[in-house]
C-alpha positions in Angstrom: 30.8 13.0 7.4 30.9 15.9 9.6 29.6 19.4 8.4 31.1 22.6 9.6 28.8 24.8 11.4 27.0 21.8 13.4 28.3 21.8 16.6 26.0 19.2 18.3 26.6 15.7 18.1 22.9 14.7 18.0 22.5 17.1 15.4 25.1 15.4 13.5 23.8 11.8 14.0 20.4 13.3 13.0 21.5 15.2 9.8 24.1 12.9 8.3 22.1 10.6 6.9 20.0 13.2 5.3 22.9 15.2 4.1 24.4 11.4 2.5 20.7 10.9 0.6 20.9 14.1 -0.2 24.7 13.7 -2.0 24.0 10.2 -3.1 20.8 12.4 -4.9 22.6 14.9 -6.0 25.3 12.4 -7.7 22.5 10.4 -9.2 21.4 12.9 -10.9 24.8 14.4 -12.7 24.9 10.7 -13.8 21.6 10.6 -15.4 22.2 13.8 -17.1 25.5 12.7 -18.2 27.6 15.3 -16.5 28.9 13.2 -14.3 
């Protein structure tokens, strides 16, 4: 998904898999600490 502030489109096809681990990360670990 897009994030505000990135303008560049290479920047965006570069970061938005990083920025998905990095939420997909994020969620994992709510659920292992049962906050989910």
């Amino acid at each position: 998904r897009p994030h505000p502030g990135v303008e560049s489109g290479a920047a965006n096809v570069a970061l938005g898999p990083v920025a998905a681990l990095v939420d997909r990360t994020k969620d994992a670990v709510r659920k292992a600490m049962g906050k989910d």
